[in-house]
C-alpha positions as CSV (number, residue, x, y, z in Angstrom):
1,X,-79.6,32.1,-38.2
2,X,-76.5,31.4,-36.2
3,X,-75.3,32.9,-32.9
4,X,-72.0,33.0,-32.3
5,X,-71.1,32.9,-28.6
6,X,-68.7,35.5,-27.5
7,X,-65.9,34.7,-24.7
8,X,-66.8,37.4,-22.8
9,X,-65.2,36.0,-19.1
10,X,-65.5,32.9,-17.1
11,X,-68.2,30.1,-17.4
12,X,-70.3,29.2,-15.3
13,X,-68.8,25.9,-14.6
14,X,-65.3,27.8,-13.9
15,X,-66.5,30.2,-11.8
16,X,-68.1,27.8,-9.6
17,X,-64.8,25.2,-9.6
18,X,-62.9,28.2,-8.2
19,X,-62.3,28.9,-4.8
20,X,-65.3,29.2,-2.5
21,X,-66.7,32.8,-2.3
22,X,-69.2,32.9,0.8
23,X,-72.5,34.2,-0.7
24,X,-72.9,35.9,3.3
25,X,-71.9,38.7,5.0
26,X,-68.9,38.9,7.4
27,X,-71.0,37.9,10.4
28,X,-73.0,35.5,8.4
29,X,-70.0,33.8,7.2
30,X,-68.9,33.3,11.2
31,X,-72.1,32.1,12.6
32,X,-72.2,29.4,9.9
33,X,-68.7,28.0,11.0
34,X,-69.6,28.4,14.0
35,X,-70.0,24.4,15.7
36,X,-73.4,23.1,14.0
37,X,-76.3,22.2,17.3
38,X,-78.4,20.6,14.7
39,X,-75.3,18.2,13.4
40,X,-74.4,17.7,17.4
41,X,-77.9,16.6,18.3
42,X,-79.0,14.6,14.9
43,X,-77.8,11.1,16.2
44,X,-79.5,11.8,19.4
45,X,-82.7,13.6,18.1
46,X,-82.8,10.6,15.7
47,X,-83.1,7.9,17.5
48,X,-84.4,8.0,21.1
49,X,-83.9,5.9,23.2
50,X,-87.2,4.1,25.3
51,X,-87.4,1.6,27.5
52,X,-89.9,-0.8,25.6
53,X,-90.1,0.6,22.1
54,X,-86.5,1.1,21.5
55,X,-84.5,-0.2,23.9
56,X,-81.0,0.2,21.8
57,X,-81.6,3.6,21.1
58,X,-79.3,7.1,22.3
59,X,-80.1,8.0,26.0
60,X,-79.5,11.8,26.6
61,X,-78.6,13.1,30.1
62,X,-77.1,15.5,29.2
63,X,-80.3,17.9,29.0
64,X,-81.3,19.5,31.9
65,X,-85.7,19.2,31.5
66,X,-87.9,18.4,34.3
67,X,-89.1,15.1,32.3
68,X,-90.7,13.8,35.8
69,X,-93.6,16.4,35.3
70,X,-93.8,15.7,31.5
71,X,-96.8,13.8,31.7
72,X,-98.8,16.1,33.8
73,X,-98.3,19.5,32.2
74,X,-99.4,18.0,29.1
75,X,-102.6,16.8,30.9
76,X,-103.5,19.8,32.4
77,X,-102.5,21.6,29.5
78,X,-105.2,19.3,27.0
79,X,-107.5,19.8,29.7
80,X,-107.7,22.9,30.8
81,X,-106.5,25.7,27.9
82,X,-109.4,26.9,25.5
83,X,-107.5,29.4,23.0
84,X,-109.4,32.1,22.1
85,X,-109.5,34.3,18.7
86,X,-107.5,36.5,20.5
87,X,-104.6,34.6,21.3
88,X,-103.8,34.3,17.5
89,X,-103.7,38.0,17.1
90,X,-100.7,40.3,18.7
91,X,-102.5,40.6,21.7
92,X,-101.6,43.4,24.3
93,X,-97.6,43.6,23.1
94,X,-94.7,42.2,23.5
95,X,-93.9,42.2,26.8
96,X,-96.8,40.0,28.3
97,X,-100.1,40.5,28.8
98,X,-101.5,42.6,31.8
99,X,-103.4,39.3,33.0
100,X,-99.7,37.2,32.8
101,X,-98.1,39.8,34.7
102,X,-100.7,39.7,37.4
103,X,-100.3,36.2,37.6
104,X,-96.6,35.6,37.9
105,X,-96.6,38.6,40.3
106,X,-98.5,37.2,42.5
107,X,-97.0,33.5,41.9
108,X,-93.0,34.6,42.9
109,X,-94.7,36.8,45.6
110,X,-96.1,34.0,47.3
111,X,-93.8,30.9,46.3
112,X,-90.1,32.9,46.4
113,X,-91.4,34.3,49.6
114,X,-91.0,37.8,48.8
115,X,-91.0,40.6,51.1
116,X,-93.1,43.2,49.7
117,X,-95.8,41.7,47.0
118,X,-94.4,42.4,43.5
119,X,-95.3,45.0,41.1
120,X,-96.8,43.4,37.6
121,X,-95.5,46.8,36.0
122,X,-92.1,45.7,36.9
123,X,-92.4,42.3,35.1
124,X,-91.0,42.0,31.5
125,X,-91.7,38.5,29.5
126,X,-90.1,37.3,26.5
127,X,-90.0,33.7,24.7
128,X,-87.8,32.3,26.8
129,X,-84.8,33.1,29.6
130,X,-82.4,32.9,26.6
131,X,-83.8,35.8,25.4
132,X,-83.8,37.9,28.4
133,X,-80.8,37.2,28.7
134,X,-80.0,38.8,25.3
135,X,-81.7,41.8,25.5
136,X,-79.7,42.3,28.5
137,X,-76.8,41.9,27.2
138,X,-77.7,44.8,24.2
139,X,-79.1,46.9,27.1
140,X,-76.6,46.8,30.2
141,X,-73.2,46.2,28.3
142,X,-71.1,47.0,24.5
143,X,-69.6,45.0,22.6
144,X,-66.3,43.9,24.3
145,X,-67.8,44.2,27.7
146,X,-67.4,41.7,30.3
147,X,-69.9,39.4,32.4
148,X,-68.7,37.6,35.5
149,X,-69.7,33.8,35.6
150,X,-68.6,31.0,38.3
151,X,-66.7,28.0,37.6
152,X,-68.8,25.9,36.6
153,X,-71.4,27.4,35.1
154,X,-74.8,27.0,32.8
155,X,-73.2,26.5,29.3
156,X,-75.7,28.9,27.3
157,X,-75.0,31.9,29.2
158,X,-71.8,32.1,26.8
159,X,-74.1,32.5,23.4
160,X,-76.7,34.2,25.1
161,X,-74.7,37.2,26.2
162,X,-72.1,36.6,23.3
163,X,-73.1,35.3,20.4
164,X,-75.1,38.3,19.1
165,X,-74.2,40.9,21.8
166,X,-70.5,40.2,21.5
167,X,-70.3,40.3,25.6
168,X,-67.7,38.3,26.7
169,X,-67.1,35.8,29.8
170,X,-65.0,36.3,32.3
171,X,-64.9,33.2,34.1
172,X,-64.3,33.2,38.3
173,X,-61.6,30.9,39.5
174,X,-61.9,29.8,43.1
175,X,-59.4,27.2,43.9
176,X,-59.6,26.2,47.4
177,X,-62.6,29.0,48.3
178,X,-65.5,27.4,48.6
179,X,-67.7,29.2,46.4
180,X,-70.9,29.1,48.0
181,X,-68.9,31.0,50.8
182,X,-68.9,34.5,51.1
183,X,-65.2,34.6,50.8
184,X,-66.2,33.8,46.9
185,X,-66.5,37.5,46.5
186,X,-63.0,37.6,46.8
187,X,-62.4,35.3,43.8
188,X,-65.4,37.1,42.1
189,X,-63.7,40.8,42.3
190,X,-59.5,39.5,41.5
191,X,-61.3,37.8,38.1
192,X,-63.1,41.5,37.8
193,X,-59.7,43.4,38.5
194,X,-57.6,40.9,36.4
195,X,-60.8,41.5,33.5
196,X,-60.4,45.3,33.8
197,X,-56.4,45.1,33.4
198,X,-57.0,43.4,30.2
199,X,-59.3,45.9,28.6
200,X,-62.6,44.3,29.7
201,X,-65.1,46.2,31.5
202,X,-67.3,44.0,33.5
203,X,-71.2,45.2,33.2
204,X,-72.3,42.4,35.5
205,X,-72.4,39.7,37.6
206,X,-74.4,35.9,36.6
207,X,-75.7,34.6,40.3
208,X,-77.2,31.4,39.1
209,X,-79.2,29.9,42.6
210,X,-79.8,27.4,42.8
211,X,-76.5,26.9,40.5
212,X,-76.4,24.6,37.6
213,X,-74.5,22.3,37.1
214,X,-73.9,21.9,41.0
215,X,-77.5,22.0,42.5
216,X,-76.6,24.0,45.3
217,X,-78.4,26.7,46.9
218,X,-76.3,29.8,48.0
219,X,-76.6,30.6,51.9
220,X,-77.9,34.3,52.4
221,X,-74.6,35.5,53.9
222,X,-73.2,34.5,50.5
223,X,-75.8,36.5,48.5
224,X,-75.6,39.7,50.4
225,X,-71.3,39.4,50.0
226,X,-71.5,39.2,46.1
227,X,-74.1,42.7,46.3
228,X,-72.2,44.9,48.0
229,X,-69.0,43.9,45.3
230,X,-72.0,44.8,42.5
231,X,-72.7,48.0,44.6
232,X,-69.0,48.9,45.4
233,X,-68.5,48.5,41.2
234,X,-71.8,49.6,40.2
235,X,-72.4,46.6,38.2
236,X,-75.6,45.0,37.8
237,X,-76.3,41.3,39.8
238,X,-78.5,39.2,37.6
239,X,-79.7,36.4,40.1
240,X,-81.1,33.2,37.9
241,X,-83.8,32.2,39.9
242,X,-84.9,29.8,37.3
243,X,-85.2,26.4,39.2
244,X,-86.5,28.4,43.0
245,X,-89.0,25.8,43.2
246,X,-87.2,22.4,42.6
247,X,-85.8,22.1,45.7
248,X,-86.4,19.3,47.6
249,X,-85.2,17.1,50.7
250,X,-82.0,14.7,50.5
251,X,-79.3,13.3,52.3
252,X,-77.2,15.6,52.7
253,X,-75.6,18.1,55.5
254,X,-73.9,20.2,52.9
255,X,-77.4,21.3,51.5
256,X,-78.7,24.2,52.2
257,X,-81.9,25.7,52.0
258,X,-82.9,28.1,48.8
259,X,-83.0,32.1,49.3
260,X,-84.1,34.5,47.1
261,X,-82.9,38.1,46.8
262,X,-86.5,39.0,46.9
263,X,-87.0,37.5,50.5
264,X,-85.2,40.3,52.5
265,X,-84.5,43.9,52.4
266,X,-81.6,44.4,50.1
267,X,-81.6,47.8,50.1
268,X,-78.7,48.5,52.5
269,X,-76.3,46.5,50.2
270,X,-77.5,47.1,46.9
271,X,-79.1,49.9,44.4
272,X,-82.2,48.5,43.3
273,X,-80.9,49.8,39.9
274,X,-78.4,46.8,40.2
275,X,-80.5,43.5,41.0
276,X,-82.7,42.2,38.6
277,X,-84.4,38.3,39.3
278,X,-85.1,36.1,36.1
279,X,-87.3,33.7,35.8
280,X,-89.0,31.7,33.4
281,X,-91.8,28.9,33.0
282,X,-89.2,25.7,31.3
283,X,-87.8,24.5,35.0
284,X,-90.4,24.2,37.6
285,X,-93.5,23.9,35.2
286,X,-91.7,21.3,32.8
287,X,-92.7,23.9,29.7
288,X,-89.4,24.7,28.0
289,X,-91.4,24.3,24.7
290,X,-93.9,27.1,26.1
291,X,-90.7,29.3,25.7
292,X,-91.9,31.7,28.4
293,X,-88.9,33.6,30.5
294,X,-89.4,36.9,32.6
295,X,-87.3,39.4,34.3
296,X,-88.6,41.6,37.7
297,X,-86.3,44.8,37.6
298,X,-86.7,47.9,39.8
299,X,-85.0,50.3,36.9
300,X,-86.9,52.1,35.0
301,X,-84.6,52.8,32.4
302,X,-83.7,49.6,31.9
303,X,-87.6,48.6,31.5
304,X,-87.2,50.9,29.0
305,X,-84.4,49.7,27.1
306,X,-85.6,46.3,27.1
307,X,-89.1,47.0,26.4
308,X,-87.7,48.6,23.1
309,X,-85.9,45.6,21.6
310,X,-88.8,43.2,23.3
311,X,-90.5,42.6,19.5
312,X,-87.7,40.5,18.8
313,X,-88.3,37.8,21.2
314,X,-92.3,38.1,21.8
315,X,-93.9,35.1,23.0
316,X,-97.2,34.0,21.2
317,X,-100.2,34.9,22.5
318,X,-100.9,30.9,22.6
319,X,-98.1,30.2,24.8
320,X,-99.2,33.4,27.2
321,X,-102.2,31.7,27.7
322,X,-100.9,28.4,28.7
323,X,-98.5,29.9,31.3
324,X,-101.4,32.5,32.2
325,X,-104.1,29.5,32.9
326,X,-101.4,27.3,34.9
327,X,-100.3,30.0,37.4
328,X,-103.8,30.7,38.1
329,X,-104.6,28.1,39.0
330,X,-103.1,27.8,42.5
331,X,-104.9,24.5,43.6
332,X,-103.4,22.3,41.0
333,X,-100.4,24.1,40.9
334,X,-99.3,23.6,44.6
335,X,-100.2,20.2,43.9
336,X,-98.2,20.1,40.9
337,X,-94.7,21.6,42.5
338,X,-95.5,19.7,45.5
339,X,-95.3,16.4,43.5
340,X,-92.5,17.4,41.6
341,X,-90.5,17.9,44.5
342,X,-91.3,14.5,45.8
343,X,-90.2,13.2,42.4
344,X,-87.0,14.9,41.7
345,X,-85.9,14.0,45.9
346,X,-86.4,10.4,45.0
347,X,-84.9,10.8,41.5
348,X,-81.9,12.3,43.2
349,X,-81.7,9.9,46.0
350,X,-81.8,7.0,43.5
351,X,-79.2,8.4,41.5
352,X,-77.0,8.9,44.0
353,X,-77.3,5.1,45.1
354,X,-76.4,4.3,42.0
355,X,-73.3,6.3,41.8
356,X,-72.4,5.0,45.6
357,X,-72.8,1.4,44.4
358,X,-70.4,2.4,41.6
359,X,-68.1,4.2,43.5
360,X,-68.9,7.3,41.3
361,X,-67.8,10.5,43.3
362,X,-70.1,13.5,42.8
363,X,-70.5,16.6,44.2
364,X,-72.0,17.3,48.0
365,X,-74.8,20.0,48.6
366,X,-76.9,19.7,45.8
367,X,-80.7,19.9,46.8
368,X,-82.0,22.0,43.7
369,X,-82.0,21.2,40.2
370,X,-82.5,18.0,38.2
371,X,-78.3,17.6,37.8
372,X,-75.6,15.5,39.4
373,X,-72.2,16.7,39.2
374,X,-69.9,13.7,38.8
375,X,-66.2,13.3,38.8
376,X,-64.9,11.0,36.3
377,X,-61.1,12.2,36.5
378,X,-59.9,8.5,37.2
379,X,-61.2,7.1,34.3
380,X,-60.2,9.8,31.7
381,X,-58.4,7.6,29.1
382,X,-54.9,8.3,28.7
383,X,-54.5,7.3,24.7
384,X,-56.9,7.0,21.6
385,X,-56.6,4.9,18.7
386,X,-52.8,4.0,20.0
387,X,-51.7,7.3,20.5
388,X,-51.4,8.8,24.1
389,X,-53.1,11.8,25.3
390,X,-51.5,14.4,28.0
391,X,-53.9,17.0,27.5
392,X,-56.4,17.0,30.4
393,X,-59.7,18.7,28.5
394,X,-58.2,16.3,25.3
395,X,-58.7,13.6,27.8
396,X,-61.8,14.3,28.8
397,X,-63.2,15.3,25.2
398,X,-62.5,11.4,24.4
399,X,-64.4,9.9,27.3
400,X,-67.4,12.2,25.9
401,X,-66.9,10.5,22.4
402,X,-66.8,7.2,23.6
403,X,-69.9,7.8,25.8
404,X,-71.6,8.6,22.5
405,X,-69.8,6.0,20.4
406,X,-71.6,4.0,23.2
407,X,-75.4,5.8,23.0
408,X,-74.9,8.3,26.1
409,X,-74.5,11.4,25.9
410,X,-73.5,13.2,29.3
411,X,-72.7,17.4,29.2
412,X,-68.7,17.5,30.0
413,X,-67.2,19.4,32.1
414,X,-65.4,21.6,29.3
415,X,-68.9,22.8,28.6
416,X,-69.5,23.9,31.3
417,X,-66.2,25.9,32.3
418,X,-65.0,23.7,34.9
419,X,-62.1,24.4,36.5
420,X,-60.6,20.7,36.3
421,X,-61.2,18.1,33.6
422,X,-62.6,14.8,34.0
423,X,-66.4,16.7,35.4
424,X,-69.6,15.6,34.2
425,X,-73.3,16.8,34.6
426,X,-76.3,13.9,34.9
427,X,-79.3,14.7,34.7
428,X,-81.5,12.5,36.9
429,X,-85.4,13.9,36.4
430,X,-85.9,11.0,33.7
431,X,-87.5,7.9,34.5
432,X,-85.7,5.5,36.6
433,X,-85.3,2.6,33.6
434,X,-83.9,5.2,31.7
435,X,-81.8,6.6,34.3
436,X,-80.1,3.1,35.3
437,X,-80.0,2.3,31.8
438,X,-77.9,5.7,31.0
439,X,-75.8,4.6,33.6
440,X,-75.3,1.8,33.3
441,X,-73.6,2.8,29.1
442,X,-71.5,5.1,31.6
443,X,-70.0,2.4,33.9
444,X,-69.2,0.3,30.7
445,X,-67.6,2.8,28.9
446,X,-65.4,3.7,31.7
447,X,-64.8,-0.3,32.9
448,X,-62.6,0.0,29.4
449,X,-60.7,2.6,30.1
């Protein structure tokens, strides 16, 4: 018997030759065109570079870890953690477990100097800052709302606040103010006004001490300036205490020591409904692959809020234990900071003579951190491939390429909202062969220019 096929509408083959139909939704279709990480990392995931096993391979530092305590968390870590049944099941929740919370109480009690001891009721953990940091952007601001960031600034906050949240940045100029002045407030509320004119309401300000990418610690008088703006707008002052601990001595007047908003009484220049302090275990533990980041709030309400969205970002119970173990442990952990301050000041000493002995300018007052923030501006090529290039942040975006045509990658100013072009952030906590071997791809790259 013979079937006779019916034209009954376009093959298969037709239908898929015809113009592309995305197969996602609307907001599917713009995440995937969005820039791809995973394509932007693959040459440099791909082939590390090290010192004696691959000495031609792609030097990153451009990612801001605390590598100089690499090899120690990982021993204490083999060492010291016996998992239990229990850490494979859900546990106690989302939020952390009663143990963890009485830990890291006690720890930014006693290390960020606080005041009063902290309340373990008021701690909220997720898997990772990133994630607090989206969950407050679902819980203090709508879509279209506004967040008030420094120039520079930590490049994630953008997708963290925006990419799912749809809160945008509204990035603080400052021109001639020093911004680690309290005349910054200034700048802070004309980019708020200027923000509100436009349609934007601003649901918050991003206090990021000590700052990346500049390693600077804000004086006191600076913090309580930038609460009372929060307090005479009612908008909430998140303070990114995230490296508190990796700060260390240097040469350098401009630095000043670190102070956290949980050190004083802040209660004559802020509502405690306003100031929230997050923190997280990837800086000053070296465990960003823990993925362990907590906020300390005083509102209730927005414990609330957060607690109810928490499932989406719960940290395993294996990684609670891990941070729950290490912070209480307080011998070997004073040890352990103690040490990694020591490193990181000679890290960033060495660094420095480096960039002297170069000529490299960077900027003053950084004590805190594992980041350099250089200026490159005389060296920013002014063609490519023949053709000349005006454009400042075009300029700038081809002395990145040819760092990585040339197996370094360095975070560019562009990035990192910088005010100027030409700006680049180093990070210095890797070992020093790899660190004068970076370098020393940077000062060939730019002897070409």
């Amino acid at each position: 018997m013979t079937i006779k096929q019916q034209n009954s509408g376009p093959t298969l083959n037709a239908t898929m030759s015809s113009a592309h139909v995305s197969t996602l939704s609307k907001r599917g279709a713009e995440l995937a065109n969005i820039p791809s990480l995973r394509d932007k990392w693959k040459p440099i995931l791909d082939n590390p570079y090290d010192p004696d096993k691959n000495p031609d391979g792609f030097i990153a530092l451009g990612v801001s870890e605390n590598y100089a305590m690499l090899p120690e968390i990982k021993e204490y870590v083999n060492k010291n953690i016996k998992l239990q049944a229990n850490d494979f099941s859900y546990g106690e929740g989302p939020w952390g477990t009663r143990r963890l919370r009485n830990a890291m109480a006690k720890f930014m009690t006693k290390h960020f100097g606080a005041l009063n001891p902290l309340n373990p009721d008021k701690l909220l953990f997720s898997n990772g800052v990133t994630s607090i940091c989206e969950e407050l952007a679902f819980t203090i601001a709508d879509p279209g709302d506004g967040v008030l960031y420094s120039r520079p600034i930590y490049q994630a906050f953008q997708m963290d606040f925006g990419l799912k949240g749809n809160v945008k940045p509204v990035f603080t100029d400052f021109g001639d103010v020093d911004q680690f002045s309290p005349g910054a407030a200034v700048k802070y509320e004309e980019a708020l006004l200027k923000a509100r004119s436009e349609g934007i309401r601003v649901r918050a300000l991003m206090l990021c001490n000590p700052h990346n990418p500049l390693g600077q610690c804000y004086p006191k008088d600076t913090i309580i300036a930038l609460m009372k703006l929060c307090n005479k707008y009612k908008i909430h002052l998140l303070c990114d205490e995230i490296y508190a601990i990796s700060v260390y001595d240097v040469p350098d007047e401009n630095a000043v020591p670190f102070t956290s908003v949980l050190s004083f009484d802040t209660s004559s220049y802020i509502s405690p409904d306003y100031l929230h302090v997050i923190y997280g275990m990837s800086k000053d533990f070296a465990a960003g692959g823990v993925r362990m980041g907590c906020i300390y709030l005083e509102n209730k309400e927005l414990l609330d809020a957060m607690s109810a969205i928490s499932q989406f970002h719960w940290p395993g119970g294996p990684s609670q234990e891990i941070a729950t173990s290490i912070l209480e442990d307080g011998a070997w952990l004073d040890h352990f900071l103690q040490l990694s301050r020591e490193r990181l000041s000679e890290r960033n000493k060495q660094t420095r003579r480096i960039l002297d002995d170069a000529g490299i300018k960077y900027h003053l007052g950084s004590n805190a951190g594992f980041f350099l923030w250089i200026n490159l501006q005389p060296y920013l090529p002014r063609e490519t491939a023949g053709k000349p290039i005006d454009d400042g942040w075009q300029r700038e975006a081809a002395l990145s390429q040819q760092f990585i045509d040339n197996g370094v990658y360095l975070t560019e100013g562009q990035g990192l909202s910088s005010e100027a072009p030409g700006w680049f952030r180093v990070i210095f906590s890797q070992d020093e062969r790899v660190i004068r071997a970076g370098l020393e791809r940077v000062f060939k790259t730019i002897d070409k220019v």
